[in-house]
C-alpha positions in Angstrom: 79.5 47.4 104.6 82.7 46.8 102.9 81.3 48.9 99.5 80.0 51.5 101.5 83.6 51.8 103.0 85.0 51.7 99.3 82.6 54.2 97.9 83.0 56.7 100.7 86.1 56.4 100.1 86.3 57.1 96.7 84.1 60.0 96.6 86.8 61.7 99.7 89.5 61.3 96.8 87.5 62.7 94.4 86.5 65.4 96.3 89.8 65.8 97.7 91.2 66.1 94.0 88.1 68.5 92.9 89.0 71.2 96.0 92.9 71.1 95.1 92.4 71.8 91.9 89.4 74.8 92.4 92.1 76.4 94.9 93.7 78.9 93.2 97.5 78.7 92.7 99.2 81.0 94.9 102.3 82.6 93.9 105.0 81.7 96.5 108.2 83.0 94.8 108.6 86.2 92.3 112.4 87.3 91.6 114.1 89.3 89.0 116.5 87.4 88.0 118.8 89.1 85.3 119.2 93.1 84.2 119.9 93.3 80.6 121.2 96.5 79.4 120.0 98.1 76.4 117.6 100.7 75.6 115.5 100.3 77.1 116.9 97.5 79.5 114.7 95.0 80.9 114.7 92.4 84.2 114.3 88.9 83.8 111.3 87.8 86.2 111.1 84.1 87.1 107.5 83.4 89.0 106.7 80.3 91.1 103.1 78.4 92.3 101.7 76.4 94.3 99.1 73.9 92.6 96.1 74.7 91.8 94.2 76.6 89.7 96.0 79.1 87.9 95.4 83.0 87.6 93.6 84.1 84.4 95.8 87.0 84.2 98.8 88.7 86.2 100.2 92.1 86.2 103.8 92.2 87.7 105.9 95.2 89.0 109.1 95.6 89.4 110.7 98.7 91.0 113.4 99.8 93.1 113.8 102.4 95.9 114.8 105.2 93.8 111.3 104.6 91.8 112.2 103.3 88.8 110.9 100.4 87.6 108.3 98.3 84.7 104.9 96.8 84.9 103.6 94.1 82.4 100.2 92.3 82.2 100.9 88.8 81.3 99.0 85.4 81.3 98.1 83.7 84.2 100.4 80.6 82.9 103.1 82.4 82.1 106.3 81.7 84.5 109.2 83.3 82.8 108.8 87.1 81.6 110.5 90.0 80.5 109.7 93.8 81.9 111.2 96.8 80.5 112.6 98.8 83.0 112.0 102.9 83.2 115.1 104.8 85.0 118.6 103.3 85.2 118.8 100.0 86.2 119.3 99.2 89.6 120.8 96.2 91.9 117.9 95.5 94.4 114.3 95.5 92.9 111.1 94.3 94.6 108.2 92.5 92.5 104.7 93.0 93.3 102.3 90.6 91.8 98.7 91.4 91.4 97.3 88.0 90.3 93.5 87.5 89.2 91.3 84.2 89.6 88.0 82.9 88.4 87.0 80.7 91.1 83.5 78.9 90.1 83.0 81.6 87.9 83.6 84.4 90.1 86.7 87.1 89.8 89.3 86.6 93.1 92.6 88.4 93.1 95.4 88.3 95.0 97.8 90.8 95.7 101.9 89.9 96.9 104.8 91.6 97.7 108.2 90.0 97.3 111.5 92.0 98.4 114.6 91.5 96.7 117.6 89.7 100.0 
């Protein structure tokens, strides 16, 4: 009984483990960070998961409410990144992350909005 009791519970870790890590990665946090002047100027993007599996690839926009703004298409592990920005810069900018998974072999994506406050 008592190796039943062991084994169970060693294949509920395992399995535990095995579904954390299939889960895909949410982003929970995408804010620009820095402005830097120049021509032409870019924002400073800092990204932040949860654990799990991470995307395959991202594409990030930034833009403010006078529509100005930058896309890039980046690597899923990529956590720091730098977007050149269209238009003059601006103070408030919102990022919009459209992230993409392969879940057991399948494409998932995920698409979040994160306002600047």
């Amino acid at each position: 009984m008592k190796r039943i009791l062991i084994w169970c519970g060693g294949l509920a870790l395992l399995g535990g483990v095995a579904a954390r890590w299939l889960r895909p990665a949410r982003i929970t946090a995408a804010k620009v960070t820095a402005i830097t002047p120049g021509a032409p100027p870019t924002a400073s993007v800092v990204l932040a998961y949860i654990a799990g599996a991470l995307p395959v690839h991202m594409i990030v926009d930034v833009a403010d409410t006078a529509g100005g703004g930058g896309s890039a298409t980046v690597d899923g592990e990529q956590i720091f990144l730098d977007i050149p920005l269209i238009g003059e810069p601006s103070r408030d900018y919102h990022v919009t992350t459209t992230a993409t998974y392969r879940v057991l072999g399948r494409p998932f994506t995920i698409v979040r909005e994160f306002i600047a406050g």
